[in-house]
N, CA, C and O atoms as CSV, one atom per row, in Angstrom:
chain,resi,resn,atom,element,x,y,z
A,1,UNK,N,N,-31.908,21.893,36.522
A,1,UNK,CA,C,-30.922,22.135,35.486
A,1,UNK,C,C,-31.567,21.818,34.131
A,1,UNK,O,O,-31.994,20.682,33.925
A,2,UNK,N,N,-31.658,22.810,33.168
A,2,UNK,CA,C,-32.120,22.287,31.915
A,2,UNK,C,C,-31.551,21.973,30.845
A,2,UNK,O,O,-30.537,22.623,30.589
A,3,UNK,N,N,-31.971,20.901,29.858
A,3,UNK,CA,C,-31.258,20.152,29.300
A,3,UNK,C,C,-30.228,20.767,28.516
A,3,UNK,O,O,-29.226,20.055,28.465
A,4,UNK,N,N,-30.127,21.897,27.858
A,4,UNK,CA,C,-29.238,23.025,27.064
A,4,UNK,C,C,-28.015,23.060,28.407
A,4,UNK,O,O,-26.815,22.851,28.231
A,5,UNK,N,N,-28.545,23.318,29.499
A,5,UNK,CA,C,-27.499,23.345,30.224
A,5,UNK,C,C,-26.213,22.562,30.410
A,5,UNK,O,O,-25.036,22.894,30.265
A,6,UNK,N,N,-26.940,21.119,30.871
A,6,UNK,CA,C,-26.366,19.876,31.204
A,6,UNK,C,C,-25.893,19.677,29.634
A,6,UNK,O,O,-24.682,19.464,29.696
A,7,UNK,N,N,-26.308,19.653,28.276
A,7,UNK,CA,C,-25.121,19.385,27.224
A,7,UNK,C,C,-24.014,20.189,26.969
A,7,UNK,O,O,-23.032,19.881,26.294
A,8,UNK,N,N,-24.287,21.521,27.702
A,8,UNK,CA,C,-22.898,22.718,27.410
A,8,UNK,C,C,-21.799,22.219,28.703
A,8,UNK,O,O,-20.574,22.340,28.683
A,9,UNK,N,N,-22.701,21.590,29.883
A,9,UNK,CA,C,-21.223,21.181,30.714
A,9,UNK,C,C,-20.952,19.629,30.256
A,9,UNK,O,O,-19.943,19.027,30.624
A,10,UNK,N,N,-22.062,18.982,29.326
A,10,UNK,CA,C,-21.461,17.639,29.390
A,10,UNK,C,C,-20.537,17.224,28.654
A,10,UNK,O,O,-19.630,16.488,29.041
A,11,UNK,N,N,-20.701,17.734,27.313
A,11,UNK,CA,C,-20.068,17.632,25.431
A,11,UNK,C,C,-18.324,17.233,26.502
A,11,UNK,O,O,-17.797,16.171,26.832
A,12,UNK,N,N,-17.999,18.492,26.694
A,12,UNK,CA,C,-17.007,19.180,27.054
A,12,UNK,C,C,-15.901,18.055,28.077
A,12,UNK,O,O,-14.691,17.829,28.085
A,13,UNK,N,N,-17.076,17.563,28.855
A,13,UNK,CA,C,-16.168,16.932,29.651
A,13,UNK,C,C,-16.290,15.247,29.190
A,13,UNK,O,O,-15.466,14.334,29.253
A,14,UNK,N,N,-17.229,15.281,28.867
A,14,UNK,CA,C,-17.251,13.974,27.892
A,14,UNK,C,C,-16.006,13.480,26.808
A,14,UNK,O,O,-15.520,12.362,26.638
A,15,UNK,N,N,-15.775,14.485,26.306
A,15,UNK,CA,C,-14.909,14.390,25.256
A,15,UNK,C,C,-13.335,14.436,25.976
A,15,UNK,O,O,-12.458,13.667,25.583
A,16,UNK,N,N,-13.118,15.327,26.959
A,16,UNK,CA,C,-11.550,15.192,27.431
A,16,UNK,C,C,-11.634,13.667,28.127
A,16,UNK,O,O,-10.607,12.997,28.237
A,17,UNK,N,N,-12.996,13.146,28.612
A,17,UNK,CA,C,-12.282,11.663,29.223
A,17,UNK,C,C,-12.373,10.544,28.335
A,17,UNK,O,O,-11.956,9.437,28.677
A,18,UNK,N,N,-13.069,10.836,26.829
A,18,UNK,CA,C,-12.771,9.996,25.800
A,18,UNK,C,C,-11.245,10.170,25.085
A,18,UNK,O,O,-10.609,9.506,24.266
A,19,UNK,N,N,-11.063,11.098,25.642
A,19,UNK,CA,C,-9.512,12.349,24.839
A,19,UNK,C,C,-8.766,11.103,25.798
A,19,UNK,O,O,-8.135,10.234,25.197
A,20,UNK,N,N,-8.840,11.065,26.941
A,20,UNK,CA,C,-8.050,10.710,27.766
A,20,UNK,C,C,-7.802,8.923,27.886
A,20,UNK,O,O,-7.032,8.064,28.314
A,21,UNK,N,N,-8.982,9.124,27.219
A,21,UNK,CA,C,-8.926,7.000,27.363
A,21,UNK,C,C,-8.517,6.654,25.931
A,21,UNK,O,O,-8.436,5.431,25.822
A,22,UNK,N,N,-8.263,7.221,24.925
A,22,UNK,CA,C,-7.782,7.004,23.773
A,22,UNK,C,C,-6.208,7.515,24.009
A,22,UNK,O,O,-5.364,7.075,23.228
A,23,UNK,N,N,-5.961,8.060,24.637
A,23,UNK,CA,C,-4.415,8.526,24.606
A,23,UNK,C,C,-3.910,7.280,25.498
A,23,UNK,O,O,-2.723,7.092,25.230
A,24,UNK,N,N,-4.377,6.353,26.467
A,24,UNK,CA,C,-3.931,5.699,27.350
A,24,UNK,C,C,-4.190,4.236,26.522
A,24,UNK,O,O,-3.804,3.164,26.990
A,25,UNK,N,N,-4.677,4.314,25.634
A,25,UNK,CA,C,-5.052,2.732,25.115
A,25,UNK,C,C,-3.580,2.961,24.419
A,25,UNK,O,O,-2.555,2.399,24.804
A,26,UNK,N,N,-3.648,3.734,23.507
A,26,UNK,CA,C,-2.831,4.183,22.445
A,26,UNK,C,C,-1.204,3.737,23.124
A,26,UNK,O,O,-0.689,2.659,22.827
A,27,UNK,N,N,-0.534,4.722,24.043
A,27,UNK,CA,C,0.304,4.193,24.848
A,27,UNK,C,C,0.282,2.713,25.591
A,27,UNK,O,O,1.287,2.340,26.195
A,28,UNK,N,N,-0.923,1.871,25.521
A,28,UNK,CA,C,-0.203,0.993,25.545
A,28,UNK,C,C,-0.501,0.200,24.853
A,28,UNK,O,O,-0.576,-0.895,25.411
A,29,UNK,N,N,-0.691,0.198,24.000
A,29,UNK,CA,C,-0.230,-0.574,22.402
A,29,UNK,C,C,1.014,-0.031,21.995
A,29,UNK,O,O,1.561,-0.831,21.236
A,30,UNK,N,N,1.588,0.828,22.148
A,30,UNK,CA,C,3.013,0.895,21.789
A,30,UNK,C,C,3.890,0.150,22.874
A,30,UNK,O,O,4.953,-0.412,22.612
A,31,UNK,N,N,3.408,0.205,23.909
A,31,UNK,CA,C,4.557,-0.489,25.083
A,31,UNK,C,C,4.445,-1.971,24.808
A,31,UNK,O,O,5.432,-2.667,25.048
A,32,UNK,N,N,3.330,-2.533,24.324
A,32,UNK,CA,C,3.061,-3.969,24.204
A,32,UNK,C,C,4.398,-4.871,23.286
A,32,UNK,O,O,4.807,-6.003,23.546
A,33,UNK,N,N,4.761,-4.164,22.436
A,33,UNK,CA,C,5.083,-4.320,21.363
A,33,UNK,C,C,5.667,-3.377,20.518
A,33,UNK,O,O,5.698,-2.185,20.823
A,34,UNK,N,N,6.216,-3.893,19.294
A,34,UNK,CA,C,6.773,-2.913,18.417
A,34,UNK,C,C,6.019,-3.690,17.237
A,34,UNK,O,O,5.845,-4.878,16.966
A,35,UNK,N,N,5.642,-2.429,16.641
A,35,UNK,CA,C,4.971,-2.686,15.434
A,35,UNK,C,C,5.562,-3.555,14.425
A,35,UNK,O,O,6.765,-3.541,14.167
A,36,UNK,N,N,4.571,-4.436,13.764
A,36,UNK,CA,C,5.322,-5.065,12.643
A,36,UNK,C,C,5.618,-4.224,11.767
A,36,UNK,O,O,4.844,-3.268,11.715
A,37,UNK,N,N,6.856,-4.225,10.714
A,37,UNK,CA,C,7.367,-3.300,9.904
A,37,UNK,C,C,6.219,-3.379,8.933
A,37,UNK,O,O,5.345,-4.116,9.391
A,38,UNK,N,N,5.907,-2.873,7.737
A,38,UNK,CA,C,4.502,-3.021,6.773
A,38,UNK,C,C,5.647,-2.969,5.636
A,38,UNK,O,O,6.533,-2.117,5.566
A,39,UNK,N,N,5.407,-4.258,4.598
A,39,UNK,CA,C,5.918,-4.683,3.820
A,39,UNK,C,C,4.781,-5.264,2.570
A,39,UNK,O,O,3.765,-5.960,2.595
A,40,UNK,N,N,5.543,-4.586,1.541
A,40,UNK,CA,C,4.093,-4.562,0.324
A,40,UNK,C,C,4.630,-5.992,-0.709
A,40,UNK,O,O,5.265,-5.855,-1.755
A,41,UNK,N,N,4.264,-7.130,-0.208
A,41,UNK,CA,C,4.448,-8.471,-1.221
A,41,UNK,C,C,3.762,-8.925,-2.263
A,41,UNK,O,O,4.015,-9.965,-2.871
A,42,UNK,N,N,2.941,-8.213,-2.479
A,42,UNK,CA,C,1.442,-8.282,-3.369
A,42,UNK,C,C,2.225,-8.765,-4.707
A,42,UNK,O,O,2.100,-9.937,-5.063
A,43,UNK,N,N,2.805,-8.118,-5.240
A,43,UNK,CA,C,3.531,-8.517,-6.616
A,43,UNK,C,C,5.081,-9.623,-6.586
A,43,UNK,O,O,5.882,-9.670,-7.520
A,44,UNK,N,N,5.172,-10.223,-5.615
A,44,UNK,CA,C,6.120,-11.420,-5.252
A,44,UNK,C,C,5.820,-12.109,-6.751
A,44,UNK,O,O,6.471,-12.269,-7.783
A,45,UNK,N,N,4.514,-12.413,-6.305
A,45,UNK,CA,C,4.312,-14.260,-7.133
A,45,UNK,C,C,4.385,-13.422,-8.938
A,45,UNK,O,O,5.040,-14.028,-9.787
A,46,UNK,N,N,3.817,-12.333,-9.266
A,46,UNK,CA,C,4.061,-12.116,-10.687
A,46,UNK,C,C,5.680,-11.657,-11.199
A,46,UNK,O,O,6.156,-11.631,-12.334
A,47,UNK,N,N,6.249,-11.337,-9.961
A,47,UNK,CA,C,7.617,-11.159,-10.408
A,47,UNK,C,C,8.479,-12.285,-10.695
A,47,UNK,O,O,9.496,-12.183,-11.382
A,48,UNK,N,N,8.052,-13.411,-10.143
A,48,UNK,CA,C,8.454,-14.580,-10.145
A,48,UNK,C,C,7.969,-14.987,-11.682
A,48,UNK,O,O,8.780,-14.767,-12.582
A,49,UNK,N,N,7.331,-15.276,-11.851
A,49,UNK,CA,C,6.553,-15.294,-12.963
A,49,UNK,C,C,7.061,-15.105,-14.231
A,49,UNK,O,O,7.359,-16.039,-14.976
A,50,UNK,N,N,7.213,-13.503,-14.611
A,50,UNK,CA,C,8.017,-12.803,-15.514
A,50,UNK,C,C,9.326,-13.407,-15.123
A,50,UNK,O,O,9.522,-14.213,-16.032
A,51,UNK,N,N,10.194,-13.476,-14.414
A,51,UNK,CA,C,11.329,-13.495,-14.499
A,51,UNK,C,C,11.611,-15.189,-15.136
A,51,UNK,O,O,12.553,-15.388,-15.903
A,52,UNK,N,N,10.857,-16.102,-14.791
A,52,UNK,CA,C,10.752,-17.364,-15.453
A,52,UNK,C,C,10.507,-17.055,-17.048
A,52,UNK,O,O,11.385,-17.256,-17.886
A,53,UNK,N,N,9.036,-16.477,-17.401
A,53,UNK,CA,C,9.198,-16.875,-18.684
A,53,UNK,C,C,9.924,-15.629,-19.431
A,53,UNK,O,O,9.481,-15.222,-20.505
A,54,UNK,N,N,10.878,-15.135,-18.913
A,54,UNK,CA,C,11.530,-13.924,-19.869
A,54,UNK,C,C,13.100,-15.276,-19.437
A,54,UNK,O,O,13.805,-15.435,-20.433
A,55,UNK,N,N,13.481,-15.943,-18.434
A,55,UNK,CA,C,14.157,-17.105,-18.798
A,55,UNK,C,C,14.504,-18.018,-19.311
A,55,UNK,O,O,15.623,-18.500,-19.488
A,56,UNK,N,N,12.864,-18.508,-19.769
A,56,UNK,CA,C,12.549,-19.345,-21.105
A,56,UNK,C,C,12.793,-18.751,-22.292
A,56,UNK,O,O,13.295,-19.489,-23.141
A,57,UNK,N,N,12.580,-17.612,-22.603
A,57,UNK,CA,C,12.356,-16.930,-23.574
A,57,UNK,C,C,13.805,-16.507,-24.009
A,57,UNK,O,O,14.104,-16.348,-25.192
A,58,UNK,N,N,14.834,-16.307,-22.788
A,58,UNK,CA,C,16.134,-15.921,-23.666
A,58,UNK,C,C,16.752,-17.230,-23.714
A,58,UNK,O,O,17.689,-17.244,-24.513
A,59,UNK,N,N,16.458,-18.802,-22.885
A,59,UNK,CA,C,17.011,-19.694,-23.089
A,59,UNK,C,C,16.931,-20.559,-24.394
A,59,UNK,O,O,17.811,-21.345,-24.746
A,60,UNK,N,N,15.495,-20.257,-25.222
A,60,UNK,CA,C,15.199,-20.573,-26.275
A,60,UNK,C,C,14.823,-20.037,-27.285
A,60,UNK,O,O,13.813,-20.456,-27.849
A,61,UNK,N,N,15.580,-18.906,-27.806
A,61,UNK,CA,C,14.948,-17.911,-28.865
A,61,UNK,C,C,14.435,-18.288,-30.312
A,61,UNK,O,O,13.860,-17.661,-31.201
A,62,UNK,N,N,14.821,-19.385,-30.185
A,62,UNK,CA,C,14.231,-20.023,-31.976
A,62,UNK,C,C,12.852,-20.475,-31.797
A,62,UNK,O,O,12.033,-20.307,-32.700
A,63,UNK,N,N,12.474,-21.153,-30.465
A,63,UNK,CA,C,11.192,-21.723,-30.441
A,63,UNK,C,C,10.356,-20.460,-29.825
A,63,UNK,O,O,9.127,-20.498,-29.893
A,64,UNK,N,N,10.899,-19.532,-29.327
A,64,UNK,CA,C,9.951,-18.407,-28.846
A,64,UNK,C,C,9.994,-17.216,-29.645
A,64,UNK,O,O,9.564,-16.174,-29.150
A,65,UNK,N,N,10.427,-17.222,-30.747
A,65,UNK,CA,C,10.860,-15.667,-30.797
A,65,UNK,C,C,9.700,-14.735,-31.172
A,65,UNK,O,O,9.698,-13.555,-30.822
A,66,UNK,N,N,8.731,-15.280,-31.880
A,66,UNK,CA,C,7.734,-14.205,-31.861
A,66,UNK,C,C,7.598,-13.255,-30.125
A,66,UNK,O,O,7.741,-12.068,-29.833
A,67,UNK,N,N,7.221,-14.645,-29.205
A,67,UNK,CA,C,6.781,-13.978,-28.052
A,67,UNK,C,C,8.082,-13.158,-27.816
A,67,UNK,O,O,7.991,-12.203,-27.045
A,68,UNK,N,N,9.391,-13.449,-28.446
A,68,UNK,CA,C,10.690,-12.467,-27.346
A,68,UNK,C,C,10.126,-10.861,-28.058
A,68,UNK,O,O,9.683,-9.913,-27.408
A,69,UNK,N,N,10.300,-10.931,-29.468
A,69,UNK,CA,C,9.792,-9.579,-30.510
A,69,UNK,C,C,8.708,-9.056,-29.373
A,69,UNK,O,O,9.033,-8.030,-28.776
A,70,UNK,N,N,7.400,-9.698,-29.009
A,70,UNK,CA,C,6.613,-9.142,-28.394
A,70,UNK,C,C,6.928,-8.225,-26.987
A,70,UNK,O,O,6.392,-7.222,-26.516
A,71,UNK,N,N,7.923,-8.972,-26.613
A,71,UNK,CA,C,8.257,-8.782,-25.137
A,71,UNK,C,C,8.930,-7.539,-25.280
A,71,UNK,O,O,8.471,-6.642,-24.573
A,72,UNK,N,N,10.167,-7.160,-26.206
A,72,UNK,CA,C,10.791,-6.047,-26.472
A,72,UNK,C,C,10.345,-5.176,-26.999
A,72,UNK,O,O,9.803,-5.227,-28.103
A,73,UNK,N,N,10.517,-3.987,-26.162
A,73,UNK,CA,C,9.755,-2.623,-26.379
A,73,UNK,C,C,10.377,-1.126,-26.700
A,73,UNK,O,O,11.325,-0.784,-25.994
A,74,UNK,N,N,10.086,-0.556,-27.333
A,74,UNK,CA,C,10.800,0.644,-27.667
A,74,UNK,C,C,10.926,1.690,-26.146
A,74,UNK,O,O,10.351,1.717,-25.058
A,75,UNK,N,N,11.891,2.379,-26.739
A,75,UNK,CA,C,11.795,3.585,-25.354
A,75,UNK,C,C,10.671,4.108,-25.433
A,75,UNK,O,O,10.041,3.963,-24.385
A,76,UNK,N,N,9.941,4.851,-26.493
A,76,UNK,CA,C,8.885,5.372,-26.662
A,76,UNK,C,C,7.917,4.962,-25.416
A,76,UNK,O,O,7.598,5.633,-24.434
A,77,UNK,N,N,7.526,3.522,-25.816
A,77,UNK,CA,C,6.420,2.340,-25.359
A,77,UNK,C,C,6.416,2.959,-23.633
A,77,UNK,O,O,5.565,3.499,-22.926
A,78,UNK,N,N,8.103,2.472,-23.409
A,78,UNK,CA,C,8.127,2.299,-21.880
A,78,UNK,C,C,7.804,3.728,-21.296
A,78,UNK,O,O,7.201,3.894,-20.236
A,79,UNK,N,N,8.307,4.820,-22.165
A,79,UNK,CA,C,7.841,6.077,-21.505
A,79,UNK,C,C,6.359,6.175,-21.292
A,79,UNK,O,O,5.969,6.313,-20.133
A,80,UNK,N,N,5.206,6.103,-22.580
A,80,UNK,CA,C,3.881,5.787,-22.596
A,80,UNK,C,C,3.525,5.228,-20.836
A,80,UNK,O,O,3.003,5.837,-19.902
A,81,UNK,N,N,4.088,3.791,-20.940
A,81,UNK,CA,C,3.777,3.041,-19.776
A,81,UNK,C,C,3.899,3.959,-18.671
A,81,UNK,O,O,2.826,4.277,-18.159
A,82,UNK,N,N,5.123,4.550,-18.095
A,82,UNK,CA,C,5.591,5.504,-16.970
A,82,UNK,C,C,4.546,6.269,-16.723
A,82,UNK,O,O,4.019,6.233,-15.610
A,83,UNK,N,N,3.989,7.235,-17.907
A,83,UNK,CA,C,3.464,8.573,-17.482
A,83,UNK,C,C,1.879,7.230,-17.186
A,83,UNK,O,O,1.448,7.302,-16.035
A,84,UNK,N,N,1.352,6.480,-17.835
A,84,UNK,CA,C,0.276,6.438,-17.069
A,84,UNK,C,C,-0.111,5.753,-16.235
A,84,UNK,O,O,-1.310,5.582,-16.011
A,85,UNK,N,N,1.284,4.953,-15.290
A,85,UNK,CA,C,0.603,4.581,-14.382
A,85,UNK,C,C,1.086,5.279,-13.015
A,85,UNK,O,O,1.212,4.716,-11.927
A,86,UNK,N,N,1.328,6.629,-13.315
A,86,UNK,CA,C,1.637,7.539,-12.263
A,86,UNK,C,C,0.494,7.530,-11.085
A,86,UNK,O,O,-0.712,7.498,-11.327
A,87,UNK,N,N,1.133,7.569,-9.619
A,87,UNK,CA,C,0.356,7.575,-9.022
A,87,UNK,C,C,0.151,8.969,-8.532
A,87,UNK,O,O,1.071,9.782,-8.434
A,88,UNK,N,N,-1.342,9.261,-8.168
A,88,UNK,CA,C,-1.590,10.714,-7.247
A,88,UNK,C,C,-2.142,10.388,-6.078
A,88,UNK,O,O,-3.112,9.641,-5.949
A,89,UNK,N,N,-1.396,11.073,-4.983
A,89,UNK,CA,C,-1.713,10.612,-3.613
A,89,UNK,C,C,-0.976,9.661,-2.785
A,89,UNK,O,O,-0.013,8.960,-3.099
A,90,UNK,N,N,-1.362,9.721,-2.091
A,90,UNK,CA,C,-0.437,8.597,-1.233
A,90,UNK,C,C,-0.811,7.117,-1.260
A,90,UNK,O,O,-0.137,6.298,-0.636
């Protein structure tokens, strides 16, 4: 049998019993378990954050007010902001 031969019958069947052992792992990782839900926390701790010192900031407007002026933004601004941090893609 020459070697051209033996790779045209091997590729072929090689691949349906890799086909076949990936479909059977696969099934049972779903039976094991149910997936953890995927939950995006990354921005927890800065939301926390902002929401403190924009707390400070309306609790004390005489000692902060430059920073409150800073903090308040025109519609303009926030539109600016929108269009560029559009995402493309998934």
């Amino acid at each position: 049998m020459s070697p051209v031969m033996l790779l045209q019958l091997g590729m072929p069947v090689a691949m349906a019993i890799s086909g076949l052992v990936a479909w059977r792992v696969s099934r049972r990782t779903k039976r094991d378990g149910e997936l953890p839900a995927w939950r995006d926390d990354s921005l927890d701790d800065w939301r926390r954050e902002q929401a403190a010192e924009y707390e400070r900031a309306r609790g004390d407007p005489a000692s902060s007010g430059r920073r409150l002026e800073e903090s308040v933004r025109t519609g303009a601004e926030k539109e600016m902001d929108e269009r560029r941090q559009s995402r493309i893609g998934g």
